[in-house]
N, C-alpha and C positions, 0 to 999 in steps of 0.2 A: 513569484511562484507561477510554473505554469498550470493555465487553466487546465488540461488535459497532465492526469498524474501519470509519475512515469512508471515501471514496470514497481520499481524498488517501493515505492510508495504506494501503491496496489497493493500489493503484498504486502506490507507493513499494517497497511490499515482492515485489511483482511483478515487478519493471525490477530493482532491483537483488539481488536474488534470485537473477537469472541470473549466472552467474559472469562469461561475457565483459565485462558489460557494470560490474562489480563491479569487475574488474581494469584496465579500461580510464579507468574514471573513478580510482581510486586512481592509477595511474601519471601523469596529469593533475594529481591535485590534492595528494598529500602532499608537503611539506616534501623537498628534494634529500638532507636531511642522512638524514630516516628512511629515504629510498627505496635510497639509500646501504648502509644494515643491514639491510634485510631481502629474503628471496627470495620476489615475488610470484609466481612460478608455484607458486608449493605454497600458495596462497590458497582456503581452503575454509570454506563459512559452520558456524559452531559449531552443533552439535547441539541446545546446550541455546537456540538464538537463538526455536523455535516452541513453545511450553507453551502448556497449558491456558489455555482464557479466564479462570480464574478464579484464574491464576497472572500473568497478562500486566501486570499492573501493576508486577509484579519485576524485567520485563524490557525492555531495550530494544527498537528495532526490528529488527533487524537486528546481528550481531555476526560477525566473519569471525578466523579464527585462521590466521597465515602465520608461517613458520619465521623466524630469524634466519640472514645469509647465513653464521654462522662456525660453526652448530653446533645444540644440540638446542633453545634457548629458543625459545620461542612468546610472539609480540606478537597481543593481541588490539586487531580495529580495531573499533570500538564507532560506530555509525550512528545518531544520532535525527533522526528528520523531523519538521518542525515546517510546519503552514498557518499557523501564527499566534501572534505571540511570545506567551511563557508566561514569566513572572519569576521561576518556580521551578524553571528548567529546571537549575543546577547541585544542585538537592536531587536529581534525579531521576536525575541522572548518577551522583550520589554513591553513591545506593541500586542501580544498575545495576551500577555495578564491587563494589561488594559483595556484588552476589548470585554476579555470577562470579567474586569471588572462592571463594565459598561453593561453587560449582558443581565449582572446580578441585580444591577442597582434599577434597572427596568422589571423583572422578577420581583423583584421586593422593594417598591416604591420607601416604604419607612423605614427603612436601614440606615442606620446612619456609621456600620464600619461594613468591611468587606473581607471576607471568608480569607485565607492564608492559599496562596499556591505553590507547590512545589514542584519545579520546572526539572526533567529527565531529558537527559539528550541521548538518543540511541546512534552511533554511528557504527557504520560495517563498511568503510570505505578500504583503497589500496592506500592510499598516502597516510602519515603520520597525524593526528587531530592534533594540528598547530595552530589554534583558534585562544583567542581570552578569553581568559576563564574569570574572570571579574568586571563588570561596567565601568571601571575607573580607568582601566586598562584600554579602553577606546578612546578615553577622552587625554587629547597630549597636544600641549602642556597643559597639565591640572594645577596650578598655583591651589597651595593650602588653603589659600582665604575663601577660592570655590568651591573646596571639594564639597563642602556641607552641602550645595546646591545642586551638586549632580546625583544623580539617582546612582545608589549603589547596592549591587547582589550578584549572586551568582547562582549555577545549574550545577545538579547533579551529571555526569559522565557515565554512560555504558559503554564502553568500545568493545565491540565483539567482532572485531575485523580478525583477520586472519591472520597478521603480523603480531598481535599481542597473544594468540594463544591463551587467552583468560577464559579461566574457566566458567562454563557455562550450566547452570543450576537447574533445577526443577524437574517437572513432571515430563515425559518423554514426548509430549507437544509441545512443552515449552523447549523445552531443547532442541527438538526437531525445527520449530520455526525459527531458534537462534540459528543453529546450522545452517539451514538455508541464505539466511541472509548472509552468515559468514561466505560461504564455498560460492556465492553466486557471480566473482568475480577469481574463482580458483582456474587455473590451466587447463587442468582437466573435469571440465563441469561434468559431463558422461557418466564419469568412475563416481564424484563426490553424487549425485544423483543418485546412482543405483544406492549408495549408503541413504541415503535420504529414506529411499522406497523400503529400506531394510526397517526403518525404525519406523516407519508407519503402521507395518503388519502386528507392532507390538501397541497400537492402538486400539482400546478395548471396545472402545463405541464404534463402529461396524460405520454409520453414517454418519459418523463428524472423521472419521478417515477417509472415504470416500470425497467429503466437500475438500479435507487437506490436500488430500492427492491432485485433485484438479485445479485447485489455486496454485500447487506448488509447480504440476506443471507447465501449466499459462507463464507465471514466470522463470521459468528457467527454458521456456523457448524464446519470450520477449524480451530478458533481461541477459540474458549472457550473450547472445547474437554467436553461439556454437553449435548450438542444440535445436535442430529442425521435428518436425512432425513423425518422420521417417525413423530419428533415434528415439522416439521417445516412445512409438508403438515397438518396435524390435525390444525395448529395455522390458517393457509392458510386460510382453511376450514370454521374457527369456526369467523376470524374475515374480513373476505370478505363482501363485500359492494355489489356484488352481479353486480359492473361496468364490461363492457362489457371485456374492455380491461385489468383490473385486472382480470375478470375469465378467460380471453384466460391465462395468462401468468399463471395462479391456474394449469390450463389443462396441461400446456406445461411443467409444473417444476411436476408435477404427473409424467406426460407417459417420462420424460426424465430420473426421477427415475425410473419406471420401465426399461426402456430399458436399463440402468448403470447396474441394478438388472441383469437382463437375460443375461447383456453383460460378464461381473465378471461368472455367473455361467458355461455359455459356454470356458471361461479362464482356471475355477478352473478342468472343466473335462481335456481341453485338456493337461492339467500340468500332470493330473493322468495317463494319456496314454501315453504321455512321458514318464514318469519315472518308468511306468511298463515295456515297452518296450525297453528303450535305457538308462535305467539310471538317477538319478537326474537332474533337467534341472541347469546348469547354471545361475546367477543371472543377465546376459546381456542377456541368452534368456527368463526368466520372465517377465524381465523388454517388453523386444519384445513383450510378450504375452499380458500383462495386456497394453499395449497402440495401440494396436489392433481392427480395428473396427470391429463389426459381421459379415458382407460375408467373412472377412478373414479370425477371428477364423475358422467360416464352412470349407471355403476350406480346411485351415489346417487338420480338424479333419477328413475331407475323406481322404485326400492324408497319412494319417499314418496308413490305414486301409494295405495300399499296400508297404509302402516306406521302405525299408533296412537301410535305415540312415535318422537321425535327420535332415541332413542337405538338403535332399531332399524331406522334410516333407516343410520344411520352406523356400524354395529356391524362 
């Protein structure tokens, strides 16, 4: 797993992140029999679901801990997002319920069983999910005399990719956030976009549309690689409702483009005065440069007017 998530898994852990929309899709999508035994209102994501990036590989993406309806046990709901099948997606599941097991059994030193997990795979990819669907099915050749000794289960499946056209449930945020994931490797992300911004308007909480609108557009500029800064104010623009608090945030995602725009141009000069001066910049001092707020660029670009060295340009 890379340490830096990619656009789809931002998003992923963004949306369902949020409890309502967490609780909304669970009661849509799990099994009558589990939803039967357990009380989703006491549904809360596991503390241990965000570590270290240099931990994240231990971990799934998302993991929610909700009570059982007769008493004190705790069912954890285990979430992996997948843009594109992986054939070793039940080794990962394997090591995921292990580590929480490993998480529980530090939490509750005197336990001596460990809480049940039910393992969800979300996938929204273009290819077919031609993965196994069983741990036995990894393991070849399995002679009968071992199977006993090999770990044996399986995961639930959501595929909401755009080739199965399965229907997609819930409240009009949970739908909205399936959408997206579906349409985000559609032909025409633009058109599937503007439907997106349609079913926002019919979001009744004013401020949890607003936080959707802006996670949805971060990725559908960083994840489709179609959809630039330019299409996505002109869409802004053209299909604005003209509400007070969707024009503030119209205004604020305008002049924050701009200000990215003028920030990058004030960057790209001072890289050129570097490297007239002292030589190509280094990729650790670019990186320096381009995450740079503008009264710093500024200072920088005086102090190289006078400085003898780089390093007292940027001290």
């Amino acid at each position: 797993m890379d340490e830096i998530a990619s656009p789809h898994d931002a998003f992923f852990r963004e949306s369902f992140g949020r409890r309502e929309i967490a609780v909304d899709f669970l009661r849509c999508q799990l099994p009558t029999a589990l939803l039967d035994e357990i009380d989703l209102g006491t549904l809360e994501i596991s503390k241990d679901t965000y570590v270290a990036s240099d931990l994240r590989s231990a971990y799934s993406d998302l993991v929610y801990r909700v009570r059982h309806r007769d008493g004190p046990l705790s069912v954890y709901l285990l979430f992996e997002h997948k843009s594109s099948p992986e054939h070793w997606t039940l080794l990962q599941l394997l090591r995921y319920i292990a580590a929480e097991g490993d998480a529980y059994r530090k939490q509750h030193p005197e336990a001596r069983n460990l809480p049940p997990v039910y393992p969800l795979v979300i996938y929204h990819g273009q290819r077919a999910w031609q993965v196994p669907a069983s741990f036995h099915a990894l393991v070849e050749p399995l002679p009968p005399a071992l199977s006993p000794f090999v770990p044996q289960f399986t995961y639930s499946l959501h595929d909401l990719s755009e080739r199965t056209d399965a229907e997609l449930k819930g409240d009009v945020l949970t739908r909205l956030v399936q959408l997206a994931l579906r349409w985000i490797f559609a032909a025409e992300p633009i058109e599937r976009l503007r439907d997106l911004l349609g079913l926002i308007e019919q979001v009744q909480d004013r401020a949890t549309a607003v936080e959707i609108l802006e996670s949805l557009l971060r990725y559908y500029v960083q994840g489709t690689q179609q959809v630039d800064e330019g299409d996505v104010r002109a869409l802004l623009q053209q299909t604005s409702t003209g509400e007070p608090i969707m024009q503030t945030f119209i205004d604020r995602y305008i002049e924050q483009g701009r200000q990215e725009g003028m920030q990058a141009g004030e960057a790209a000069v001072l890289l050129r005065q570097i490297e007239r001066k002292f030589g190509p910049p280094s990729e650790a001092v670019r990186r320096r440069i381009a995450d740079a707020d503008s009264e710093t660029l500024l200072r920088w670009s005086e102090r190289i007017l006078t400085a003898d060295s780089l390093e007292a340009v940027l001290h």
